[in-house]
NUGU-328227 format. One record per atom (N, C-alpha, C): atom name; z, y, x. Coordinates in pm, whole numbers. Layout:
BEGIN
atom CA; up Z; north Y; east X
...
This chain:
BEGIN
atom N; up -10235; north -1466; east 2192
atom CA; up -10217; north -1331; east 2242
atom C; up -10206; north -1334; east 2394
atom N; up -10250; north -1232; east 2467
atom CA; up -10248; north -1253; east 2636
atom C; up -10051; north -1154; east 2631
atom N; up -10074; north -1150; east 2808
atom CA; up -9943; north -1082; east 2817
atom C; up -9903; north -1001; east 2726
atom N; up -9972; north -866; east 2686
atom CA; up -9925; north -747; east 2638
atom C; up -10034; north -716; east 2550
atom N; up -10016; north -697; east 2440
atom CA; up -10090; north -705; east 2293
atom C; up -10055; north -576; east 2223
atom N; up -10155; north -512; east 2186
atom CA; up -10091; north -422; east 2076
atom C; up -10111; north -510; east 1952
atom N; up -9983; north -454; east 1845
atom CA; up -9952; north -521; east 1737
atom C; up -9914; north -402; east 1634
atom N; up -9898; north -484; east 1543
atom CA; up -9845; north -383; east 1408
atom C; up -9722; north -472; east 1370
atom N; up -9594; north -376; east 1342
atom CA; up -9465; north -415; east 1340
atom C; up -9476; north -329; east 1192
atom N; up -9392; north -414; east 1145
atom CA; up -9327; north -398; east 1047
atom C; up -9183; north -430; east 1030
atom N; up -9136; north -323; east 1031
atom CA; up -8951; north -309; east 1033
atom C; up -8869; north -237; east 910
atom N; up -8746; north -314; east 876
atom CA; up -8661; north -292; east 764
atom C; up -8548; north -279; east 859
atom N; up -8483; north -132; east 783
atom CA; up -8351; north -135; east 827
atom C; up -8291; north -44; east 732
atom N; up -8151; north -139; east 683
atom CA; up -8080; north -118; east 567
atom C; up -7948; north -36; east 625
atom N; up -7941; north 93; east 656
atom CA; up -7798; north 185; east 669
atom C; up -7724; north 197; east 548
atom N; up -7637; north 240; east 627
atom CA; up -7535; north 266; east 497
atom C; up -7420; north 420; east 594
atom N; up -7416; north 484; east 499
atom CA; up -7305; north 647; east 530
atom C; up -7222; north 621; east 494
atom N; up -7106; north 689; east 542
atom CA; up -6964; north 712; east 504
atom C; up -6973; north 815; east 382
atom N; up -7070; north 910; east 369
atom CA; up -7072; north 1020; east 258
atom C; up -7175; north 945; east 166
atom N; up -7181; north 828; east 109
atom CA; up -7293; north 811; east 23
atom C; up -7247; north 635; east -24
atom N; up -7239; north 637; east -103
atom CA; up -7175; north 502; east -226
atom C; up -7252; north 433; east -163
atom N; up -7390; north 425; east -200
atom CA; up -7518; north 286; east -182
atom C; up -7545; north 334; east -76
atom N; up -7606; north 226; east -20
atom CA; up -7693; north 229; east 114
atom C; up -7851; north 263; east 90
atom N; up -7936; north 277; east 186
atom CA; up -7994; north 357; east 174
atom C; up -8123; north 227; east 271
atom N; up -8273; north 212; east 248
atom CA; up -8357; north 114; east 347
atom C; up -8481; north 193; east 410
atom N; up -8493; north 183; east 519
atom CA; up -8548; north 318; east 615
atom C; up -8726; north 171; east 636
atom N; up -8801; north 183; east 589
atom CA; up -8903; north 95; east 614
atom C; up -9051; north 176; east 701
atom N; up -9061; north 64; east 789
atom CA; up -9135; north 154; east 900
atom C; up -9250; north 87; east 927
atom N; up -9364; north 120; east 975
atom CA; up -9490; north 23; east 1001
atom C; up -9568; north 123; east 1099
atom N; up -9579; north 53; east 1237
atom CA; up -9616; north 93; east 1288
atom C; up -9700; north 6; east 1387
atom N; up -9713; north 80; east 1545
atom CA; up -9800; north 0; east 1640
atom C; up -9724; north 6; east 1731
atom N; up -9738; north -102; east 1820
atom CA; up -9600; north -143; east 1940
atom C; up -9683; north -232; east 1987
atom N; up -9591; north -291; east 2132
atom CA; up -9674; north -376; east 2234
atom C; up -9568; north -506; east 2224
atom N; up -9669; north -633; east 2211
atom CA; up -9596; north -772; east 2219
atom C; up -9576; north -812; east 2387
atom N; up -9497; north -864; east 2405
atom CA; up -9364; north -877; east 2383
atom C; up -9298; north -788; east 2363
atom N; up -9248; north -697; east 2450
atom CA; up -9203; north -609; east 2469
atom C; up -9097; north -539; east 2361
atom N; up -9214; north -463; east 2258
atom CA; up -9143; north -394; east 2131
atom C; up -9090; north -331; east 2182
atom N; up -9149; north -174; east 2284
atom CA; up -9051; north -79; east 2291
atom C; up -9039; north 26; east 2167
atom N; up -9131; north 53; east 2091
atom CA; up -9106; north 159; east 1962
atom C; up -8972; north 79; east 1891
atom N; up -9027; north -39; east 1859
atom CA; up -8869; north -72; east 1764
atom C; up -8781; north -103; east 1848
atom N; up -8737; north -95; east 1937
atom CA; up -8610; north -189; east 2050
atom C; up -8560; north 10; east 2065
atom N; up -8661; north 111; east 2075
atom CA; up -8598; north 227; east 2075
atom C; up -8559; north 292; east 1950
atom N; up -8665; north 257; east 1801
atom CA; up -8569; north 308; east 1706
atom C; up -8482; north 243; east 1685
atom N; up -8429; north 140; east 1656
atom CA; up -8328; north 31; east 1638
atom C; up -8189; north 123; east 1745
atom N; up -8220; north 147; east 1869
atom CA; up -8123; north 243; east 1934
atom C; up -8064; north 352; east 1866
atom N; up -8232; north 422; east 1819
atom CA; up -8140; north 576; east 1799
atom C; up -8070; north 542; east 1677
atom N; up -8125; north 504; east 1559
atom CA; up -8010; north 465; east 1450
atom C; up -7894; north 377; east 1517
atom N; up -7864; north 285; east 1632
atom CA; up -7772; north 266; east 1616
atom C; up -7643; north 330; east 1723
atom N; up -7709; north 463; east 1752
atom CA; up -7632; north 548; east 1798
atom C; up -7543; north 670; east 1749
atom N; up -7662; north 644; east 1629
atom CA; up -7562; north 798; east 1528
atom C; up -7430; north 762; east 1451
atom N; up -7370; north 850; east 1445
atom CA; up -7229; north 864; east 1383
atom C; up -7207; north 831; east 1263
atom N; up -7309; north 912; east 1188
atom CA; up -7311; north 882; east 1065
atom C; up -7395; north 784; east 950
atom N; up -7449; north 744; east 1029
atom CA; up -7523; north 581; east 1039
atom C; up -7429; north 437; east 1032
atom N; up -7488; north 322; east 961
atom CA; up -7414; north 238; east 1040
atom C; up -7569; north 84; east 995
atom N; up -7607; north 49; east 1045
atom CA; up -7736; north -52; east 1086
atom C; up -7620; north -191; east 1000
atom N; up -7645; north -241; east 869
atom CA; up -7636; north -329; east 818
atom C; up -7695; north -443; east 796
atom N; up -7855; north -416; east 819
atom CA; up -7915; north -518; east 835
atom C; up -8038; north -480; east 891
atom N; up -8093; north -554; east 976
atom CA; up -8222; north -530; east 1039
atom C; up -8302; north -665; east 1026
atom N; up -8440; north -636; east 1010
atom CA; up -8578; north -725; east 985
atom C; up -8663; north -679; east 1080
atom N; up -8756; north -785; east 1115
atom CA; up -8892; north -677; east 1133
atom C; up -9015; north -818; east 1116
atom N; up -9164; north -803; east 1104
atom CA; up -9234; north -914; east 1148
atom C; up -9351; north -826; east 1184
atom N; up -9452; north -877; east 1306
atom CA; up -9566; north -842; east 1297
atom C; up -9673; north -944; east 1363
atom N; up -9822; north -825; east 1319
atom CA; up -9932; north -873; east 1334
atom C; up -10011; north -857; east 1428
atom N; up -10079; north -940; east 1511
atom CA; up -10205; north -883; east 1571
atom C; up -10276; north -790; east 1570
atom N; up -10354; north -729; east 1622
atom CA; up -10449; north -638; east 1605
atom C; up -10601; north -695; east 1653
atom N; up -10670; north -699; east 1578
atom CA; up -10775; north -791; east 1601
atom C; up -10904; north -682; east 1565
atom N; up -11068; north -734; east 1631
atom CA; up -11169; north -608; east 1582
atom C; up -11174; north -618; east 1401
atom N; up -11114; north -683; east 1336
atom CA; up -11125; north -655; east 1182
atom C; up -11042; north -624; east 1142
atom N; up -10901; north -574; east 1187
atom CA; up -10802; north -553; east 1109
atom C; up -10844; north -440; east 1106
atom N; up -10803; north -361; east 988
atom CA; up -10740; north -240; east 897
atom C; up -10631; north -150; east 980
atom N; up -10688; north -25; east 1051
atom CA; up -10597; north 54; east 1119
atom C; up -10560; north 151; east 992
atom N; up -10626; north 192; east 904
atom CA; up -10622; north 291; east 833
atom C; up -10476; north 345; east 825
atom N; up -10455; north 459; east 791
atom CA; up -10310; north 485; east 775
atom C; up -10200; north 464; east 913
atom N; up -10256; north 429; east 1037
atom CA; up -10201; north 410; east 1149
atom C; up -10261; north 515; east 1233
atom N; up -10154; north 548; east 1296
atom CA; up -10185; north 702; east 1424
atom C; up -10216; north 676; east 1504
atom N; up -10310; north 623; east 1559
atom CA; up -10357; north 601; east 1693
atom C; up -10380; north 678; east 1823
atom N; up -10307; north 677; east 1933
atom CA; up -10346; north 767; east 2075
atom C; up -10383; north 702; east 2159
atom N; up -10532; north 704; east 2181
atom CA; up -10602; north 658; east 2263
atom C; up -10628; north 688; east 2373
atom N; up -10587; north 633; east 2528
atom CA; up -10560; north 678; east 2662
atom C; up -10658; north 673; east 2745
């Protein structure tokens, strides 16, 4: 990968409420820039800013973006 790569992240994050017995797993797949990871380094924030939230466990892994991968199902804004 050179400096700054777009990638596809794939992120798990397991909350849990004060109003709710079980916890609850928020799973996300999206596009972000390597190194960097500002989409997940900013959701990872806003959940772990809310009140009624609490971030029990966090994952994430991702992939390259290469001319054969599979965007389908990904939102792309092209600049």
């Amino acid at each position: 990968m050179s400096k700054v790569d777009a990638i596809i992240v794939e992120a798990e994050f397991k909350v849990q409420s004060p109003y709710k017995e079980f916890g609850h797993w928020i799973c996300l797949r999206f596009v972000d820039t390597y190194p960097h990871f500002n989409k997940l380094n900013e959701m990872k924030e806003v959940l772990e800013k809310r009140d009624d939230l609490e971030v029990v466990h966090f994952d994430y892994s991702y992939t390259g973006i290469h001319e054969d991968t599979d965007l389908k199902y990904l939102e792309i804004t092209r600049h």
